[in-house]
C-alpha positions as CSV (number, residue, x, y, z in Angstrom):
1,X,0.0,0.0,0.0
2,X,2.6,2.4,1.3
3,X,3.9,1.9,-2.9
4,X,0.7,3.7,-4.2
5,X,1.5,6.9,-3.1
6,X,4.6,6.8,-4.4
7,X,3.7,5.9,-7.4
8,X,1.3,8.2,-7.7
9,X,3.7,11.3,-7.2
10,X,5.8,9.2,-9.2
11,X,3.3,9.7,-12.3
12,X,2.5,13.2,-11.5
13,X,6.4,14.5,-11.5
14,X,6.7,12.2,-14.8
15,X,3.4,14.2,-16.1
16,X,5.2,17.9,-15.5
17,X,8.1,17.3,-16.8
18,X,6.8,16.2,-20.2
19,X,4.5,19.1,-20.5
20,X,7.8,21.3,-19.0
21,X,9.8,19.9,-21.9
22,X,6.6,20.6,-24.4
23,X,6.8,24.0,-23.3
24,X,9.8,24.6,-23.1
25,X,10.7,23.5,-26.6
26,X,7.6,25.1,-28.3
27,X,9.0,28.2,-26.3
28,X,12.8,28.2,-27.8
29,X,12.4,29.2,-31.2
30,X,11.5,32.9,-29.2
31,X,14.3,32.8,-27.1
32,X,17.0,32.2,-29.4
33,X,15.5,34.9,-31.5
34,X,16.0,37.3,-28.5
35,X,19.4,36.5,-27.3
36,X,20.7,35.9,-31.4
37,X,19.8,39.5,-31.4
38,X,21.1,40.4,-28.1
39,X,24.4,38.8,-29.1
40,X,24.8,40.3,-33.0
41,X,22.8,42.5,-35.1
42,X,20.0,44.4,-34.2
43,X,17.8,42.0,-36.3
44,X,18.1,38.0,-37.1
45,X,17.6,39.2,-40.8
46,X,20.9,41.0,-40.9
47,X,22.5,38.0,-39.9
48,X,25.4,37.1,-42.3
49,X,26.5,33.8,-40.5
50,X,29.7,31.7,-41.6
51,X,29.5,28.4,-40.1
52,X,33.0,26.8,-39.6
53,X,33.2,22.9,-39.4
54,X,36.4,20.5,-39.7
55,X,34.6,17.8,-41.7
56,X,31.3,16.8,-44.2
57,X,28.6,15.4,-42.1
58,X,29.5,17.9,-39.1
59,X,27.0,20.6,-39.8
60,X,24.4,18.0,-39.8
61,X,26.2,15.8,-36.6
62,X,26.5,19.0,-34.6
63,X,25.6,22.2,-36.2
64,X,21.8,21.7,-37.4
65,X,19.6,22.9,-34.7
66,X,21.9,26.5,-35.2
67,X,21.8,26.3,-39.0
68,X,17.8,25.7,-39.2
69,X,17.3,27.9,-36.6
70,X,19.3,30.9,-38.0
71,X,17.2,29.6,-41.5
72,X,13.8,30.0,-39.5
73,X,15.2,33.5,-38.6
74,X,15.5,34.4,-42.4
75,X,19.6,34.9,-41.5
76,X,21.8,34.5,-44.8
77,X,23.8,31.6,-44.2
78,X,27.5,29.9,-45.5
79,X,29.4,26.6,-44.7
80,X,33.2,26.6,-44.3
81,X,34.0,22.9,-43.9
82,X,38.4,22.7,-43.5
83,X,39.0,19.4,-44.9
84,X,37.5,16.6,-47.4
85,X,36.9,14.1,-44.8
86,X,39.7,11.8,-46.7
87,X,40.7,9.9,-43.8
88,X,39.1,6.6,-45.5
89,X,39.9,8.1,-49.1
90,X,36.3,9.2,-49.1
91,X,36.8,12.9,-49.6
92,X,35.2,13.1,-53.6
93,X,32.1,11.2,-51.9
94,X,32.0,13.1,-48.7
95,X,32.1,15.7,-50.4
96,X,29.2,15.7,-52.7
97,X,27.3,14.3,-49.6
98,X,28.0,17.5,-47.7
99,X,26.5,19.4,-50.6
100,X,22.9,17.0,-50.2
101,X,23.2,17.5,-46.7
102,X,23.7,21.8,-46.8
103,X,20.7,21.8,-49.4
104,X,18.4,20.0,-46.2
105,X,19.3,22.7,-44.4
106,X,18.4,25.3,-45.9
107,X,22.4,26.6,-47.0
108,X,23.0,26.8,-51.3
109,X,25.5,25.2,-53.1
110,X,27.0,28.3,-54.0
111,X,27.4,29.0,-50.2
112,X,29.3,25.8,-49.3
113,X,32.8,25.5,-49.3
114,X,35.6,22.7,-48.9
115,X,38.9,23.7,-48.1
116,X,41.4,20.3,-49.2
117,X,44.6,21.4,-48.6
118,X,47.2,18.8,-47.5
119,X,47.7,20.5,-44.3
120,X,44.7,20.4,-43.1
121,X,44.1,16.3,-43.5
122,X,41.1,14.8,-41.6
123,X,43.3,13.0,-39.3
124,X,42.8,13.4,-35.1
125,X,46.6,13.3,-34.6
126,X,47.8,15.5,-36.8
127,X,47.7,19.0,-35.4
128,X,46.1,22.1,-38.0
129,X,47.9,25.2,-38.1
130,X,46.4,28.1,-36.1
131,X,47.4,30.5,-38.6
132,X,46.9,28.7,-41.8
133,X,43.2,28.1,-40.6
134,X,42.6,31.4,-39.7
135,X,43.7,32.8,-43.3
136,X,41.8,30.9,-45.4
137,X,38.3,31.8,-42.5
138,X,39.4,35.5,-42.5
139,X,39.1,35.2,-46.5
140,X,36.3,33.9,-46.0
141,X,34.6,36.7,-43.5
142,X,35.9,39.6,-45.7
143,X,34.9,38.1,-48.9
144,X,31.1,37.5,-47.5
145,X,30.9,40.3,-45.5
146,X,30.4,38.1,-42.3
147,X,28.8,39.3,-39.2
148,X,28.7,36.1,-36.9
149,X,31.0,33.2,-36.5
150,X,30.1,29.8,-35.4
151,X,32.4,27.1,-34.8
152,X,32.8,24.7,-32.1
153,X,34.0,25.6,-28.7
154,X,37.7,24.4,-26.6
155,X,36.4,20.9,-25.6
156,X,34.9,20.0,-29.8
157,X,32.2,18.5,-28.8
158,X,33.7,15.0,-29.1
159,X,37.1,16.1,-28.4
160,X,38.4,15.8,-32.0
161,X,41.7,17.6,-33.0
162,X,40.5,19.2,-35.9
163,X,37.4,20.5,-33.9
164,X,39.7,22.1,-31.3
165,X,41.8,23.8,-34.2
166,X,38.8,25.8,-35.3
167,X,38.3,27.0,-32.0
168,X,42.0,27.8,-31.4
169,X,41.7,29.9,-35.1
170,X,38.6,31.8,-34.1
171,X,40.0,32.2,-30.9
172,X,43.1,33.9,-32.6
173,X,40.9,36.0,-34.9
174,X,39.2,37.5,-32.0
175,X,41.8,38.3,-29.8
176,X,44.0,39.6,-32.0
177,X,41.5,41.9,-33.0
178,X,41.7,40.6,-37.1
179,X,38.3,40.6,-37.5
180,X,35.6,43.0,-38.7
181,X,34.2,45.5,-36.3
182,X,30.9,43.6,-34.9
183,X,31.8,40.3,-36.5
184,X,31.0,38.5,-33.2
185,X,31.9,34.6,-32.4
186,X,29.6,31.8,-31.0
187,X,30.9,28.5,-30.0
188,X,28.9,25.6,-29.8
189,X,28.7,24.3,-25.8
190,X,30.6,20.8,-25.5
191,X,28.5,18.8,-22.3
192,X,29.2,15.6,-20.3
193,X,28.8,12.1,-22.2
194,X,25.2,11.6,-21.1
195,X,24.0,14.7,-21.1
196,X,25.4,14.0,-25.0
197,X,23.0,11.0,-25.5
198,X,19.5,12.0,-23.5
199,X,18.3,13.7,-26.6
200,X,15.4,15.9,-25.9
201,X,15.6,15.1,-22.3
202,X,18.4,17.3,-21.9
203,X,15.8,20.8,-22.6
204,X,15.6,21.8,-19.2
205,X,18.5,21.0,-18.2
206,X,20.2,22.9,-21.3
207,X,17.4,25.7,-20.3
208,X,19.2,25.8,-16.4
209,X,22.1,26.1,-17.7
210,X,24.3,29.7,-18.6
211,X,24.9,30.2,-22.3
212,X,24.4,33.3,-24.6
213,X,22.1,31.5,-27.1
214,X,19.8,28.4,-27.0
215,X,18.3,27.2,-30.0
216,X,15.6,24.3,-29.6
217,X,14.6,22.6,-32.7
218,X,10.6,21.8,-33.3
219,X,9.6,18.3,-33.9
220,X,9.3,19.2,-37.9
221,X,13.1,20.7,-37.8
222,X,14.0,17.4,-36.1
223,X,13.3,15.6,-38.7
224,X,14.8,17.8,-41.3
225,X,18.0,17.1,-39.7
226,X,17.6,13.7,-39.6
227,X,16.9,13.9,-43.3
228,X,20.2,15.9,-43.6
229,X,22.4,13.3,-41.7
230,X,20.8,10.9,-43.6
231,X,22.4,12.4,-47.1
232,X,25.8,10.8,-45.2
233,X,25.5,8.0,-46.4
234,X,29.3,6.8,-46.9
235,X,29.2,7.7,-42.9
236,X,25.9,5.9,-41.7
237,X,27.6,3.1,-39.8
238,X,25.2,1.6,-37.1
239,X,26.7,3.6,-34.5
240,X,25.6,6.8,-36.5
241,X,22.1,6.1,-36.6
242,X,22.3,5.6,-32.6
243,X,23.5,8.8,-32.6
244,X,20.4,10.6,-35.1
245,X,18.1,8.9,-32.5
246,X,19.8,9.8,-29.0
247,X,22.1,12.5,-29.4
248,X,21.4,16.0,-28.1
249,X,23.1,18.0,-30.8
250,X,20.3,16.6,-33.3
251,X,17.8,18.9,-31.3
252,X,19.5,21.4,-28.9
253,X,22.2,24.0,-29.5
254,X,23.7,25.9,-26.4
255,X,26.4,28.8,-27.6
256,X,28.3,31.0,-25.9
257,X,30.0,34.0,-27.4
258,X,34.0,34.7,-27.4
């Protein structure tokens, strides 16, 4: 008997957080309007945004609750992705897949970019140079008039060399004071391995926590970046589609600026 009770608060705590996390994530489309604007231009439409990645299928793995959400915001978009993703000698495949994958999102062929220089190899022990990176993204700003930066943050998400390069050469940029005045930087918030894999779950606790912006995908978006991880195909090993079901990043976005 003493069970039923328990059960029964059990149920009800159950019941609040589901309609929290259905509020919450009907609710973060507005609030990552407001603090996108808080953190750049005046309006999400004068966004110019240049999203930096190390590899083809990263924008979809990490980036696409950002991307759709600066899409939903009517923010002019571009992809910068620093290597071929050769590491299997798939880089002609990979990238033609990345293309697919941009198009899902909502960012143009003519707006995607693949730098394969043989110094910057998809490898995770070979180190990129700070400098050389930083070249080819500050061509990159100044040729597209760039107003907001997004690349990963000091931890990569999954820890990956070539992810922490891109932060080290945004890092640079910024405080060496090369970029454009009000050219801003976001980087995408690494979290703990299960925070990593709880999915939508992880709302309030991403909600809790301090960042600068918090996008939130809706259930539709959620499946539009399924659909663009899905244009990965050389990468869909079964440990990849694990990830398109549990993974955070696939719905959530927390970024914090330089």
């Amino acid at each position: 008997m003493a069970l039923a009770p328990l059960g029964s608060i059990l149920a009800a705590l159950l019941t609040l957080l589901w309609l929290g996390w259905r509020w919450l994530r009907g609710r973060g489309a507005g609030w990552g309007h407001r603090t996108l604007c808080a953190a750049g231009p005046a309006r999400a439409d004068d966004v110019r945004a240049l999203v930096v990645t190390a590899h083809p299928d990263d924008e979809a793995m990490f980036f696409a609750p950002t991307i759709l959400s600066l899409g939903r915001f009517r923010a002019q978009l571009w992809l910068l992705c620093c290597s071929s993703g050769n590491y299997y000698n798939q880089g002609e495949i990979r990238k033609k897949e990345l293309v697919q994958s941009c198009a899902v999102l909502g960012i143009p062929p003519s707006n995607v970019t693949v730098i394969d220089h043989r110094d910057l190899p998809d490898d995770p022990t070979v180190d990129w140079d700070t400098h050389l990176l930083s070249t080819f993204v500050l061509k990159h700003i100044e040729t597209n008039n760039i107003n907001l930066l997004i690349t990963f943050d000091a931890g990569g998400v999954s820890g990956h060399a070539n992810h922490i390069a891109l932060y080290a050469a945004l890092r640079y940029l910024h405080s060496e004071r090369k970029l454009p005045e009000g050219c801003r930087v976001l980087t995408l918030k690494s979290v703990n391995l299960l925070r990593k894999y709880i999915s939508i779950l992880d709302v309030p606790i991403s909600c809790l926590q301090s960042q600068d912006v918090l996008f939130i995908l809706t259930k539709e978006e959620s499946e539009q970046a399924k659909r663009a991880m899905r244009c990965h195909h050389s990468q869909l090993l079964w440990f990849r589609h694990t990830y398109i079901l549990f993974s955070r990043f696939m719905v959530i976005n927390s970024l914090c600026l330089l």
